[in-house]
C-alpha positions, -999 to +999 in steps of 0.1 A: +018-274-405+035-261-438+037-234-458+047-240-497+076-213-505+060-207-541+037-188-552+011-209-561-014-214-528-015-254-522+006-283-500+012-261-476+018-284-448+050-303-463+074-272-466+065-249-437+072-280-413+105-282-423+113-245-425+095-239-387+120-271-378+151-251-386+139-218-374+132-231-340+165-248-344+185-215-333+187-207-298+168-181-286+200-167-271+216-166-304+188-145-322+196-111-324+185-097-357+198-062-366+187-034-390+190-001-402+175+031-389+176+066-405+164+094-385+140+128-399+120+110-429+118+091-461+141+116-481+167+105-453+186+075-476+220+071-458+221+044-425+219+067-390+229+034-369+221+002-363+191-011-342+175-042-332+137-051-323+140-042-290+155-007-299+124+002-321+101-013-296+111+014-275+110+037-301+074+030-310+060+033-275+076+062-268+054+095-261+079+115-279+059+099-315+027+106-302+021+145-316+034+133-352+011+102-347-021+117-337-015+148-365-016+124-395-043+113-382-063+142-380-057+151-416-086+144-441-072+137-471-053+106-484-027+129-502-023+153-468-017+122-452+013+108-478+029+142-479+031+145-437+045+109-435+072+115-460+082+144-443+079+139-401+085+101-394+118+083-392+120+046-402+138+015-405+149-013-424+135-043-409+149-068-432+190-057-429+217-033-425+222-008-455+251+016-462+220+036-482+184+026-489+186+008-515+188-031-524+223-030-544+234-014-508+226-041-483+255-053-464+238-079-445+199-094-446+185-094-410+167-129-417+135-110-409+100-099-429+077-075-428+044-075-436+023-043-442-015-045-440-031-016-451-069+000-457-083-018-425-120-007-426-126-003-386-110-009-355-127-042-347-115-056-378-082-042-370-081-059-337-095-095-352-064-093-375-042-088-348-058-118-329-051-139-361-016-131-365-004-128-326-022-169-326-012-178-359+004-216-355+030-215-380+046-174-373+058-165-339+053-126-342+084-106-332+072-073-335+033-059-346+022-025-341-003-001-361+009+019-388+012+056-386-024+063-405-043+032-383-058+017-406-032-006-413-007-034-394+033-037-397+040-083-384+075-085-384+083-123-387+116-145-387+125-162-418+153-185-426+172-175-463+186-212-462+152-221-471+141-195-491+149-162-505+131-134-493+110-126-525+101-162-519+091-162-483+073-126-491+051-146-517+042-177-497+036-155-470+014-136-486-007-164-502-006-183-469-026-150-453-046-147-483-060-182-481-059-183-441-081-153-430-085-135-461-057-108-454-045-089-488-004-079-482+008-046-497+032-059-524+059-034-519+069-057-487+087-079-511+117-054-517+140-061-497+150-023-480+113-017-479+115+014-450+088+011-423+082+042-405+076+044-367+047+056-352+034+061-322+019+025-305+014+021-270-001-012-276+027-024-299+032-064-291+071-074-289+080-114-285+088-117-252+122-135-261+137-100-267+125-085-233+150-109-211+177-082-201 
């Protein structure tokens, strides 16, 4: 039950063992990763607040993202689409706090992931993946929701940077889904301030750790 923190795909079982061991070595109570969100859009670089999963759980299933969500996604083009996202949804940080979006201004890594899966070719395919990764055995999911196009998936995992860095875990990630169910990773996860934006996702699953108030 190992992943190999390289990123060559092979011996997986040895290394993802001993990183799962320590990761389920923090009590639950004790987990509370936070991150950066900056309200309006992508040209917005400087840190609004602070916010944690929960937070932008709420966020995502809230109506108030539904008319921005369901415009994109009227739009025909590829390049309508990209200009309307940059300029109408607000985002976060999923992977730490930053003074600015940027990776020379992170103040402290949230110890968490995200991976973006995008081009999804139907909605059953879309819903197999999200069987895949809400059952994988080695990656409790703290937070997957659609992106704001859907065609694509956001899985927000824990990682432990006393393992690994993060451009290591982002590779052995990404080869451990590769070789697993075939799943390509968009690249760009691997920096570090990498903004998601937040769409509109009623269906958005949130670990159920985070829900005990």
């Amino acid at each position: 039950m190992n992943l190999r923190l390289e990123s060559k795909v092979s011996d997986y079982d040895s290394r993802l063992e001993r990183v799962q061991k320590g990761l389920d070595a923090i009590p639950d109570q004790e987990w509370n990763p936070r991150f950066s969100y900056f309200n309006r859009n992508l040209y917005s670089l400087y840190t609004s607040k602070t916010v944690g999963i929960y937070d932008t759980y709420i966020m995502i299933t809230d109506t108030v993202r539904k008319y921005r969500t369901d415009t994109i996604r009227k739009l025909l083009t590829e390049k309508e689409q990209k200009k309307y996202k940059t300029q109408h949804f607000d985002y976060v940080t999923f992977s730490g706090m930053f003074t600015k979006r940027n990776n020379a201004s992170l103040i402290k890594h949230s110890e968490l992931l995200t991976v973006d899966i995008d081009h999804i070719s139907s909605e059953s395919k879309l819903q197999k993946i999200k069987d895949n990764l809400l059952n994988d055995p080695y990656f409790a999911t703290e937070l997957l929701f659609t992106s704001p196009r859907g065609r694509g998936l956001k899985w927000v995992v824990k990682i432990s940077l006393e393992k690994a860095t993060h451009l290591k875990y982002f590779q052995a990630i990404s080869n451990y889904l590769k070789k697993t169910y075939n799943i390509k990773v968009d690249a760009s996860g691997r920096d570090v301030s990498r903004a998601c934006l937040l769409p509109y996702d009623p269906e958005a699953y949130i670990n159920p750790t985070y829900c005990v108030h």
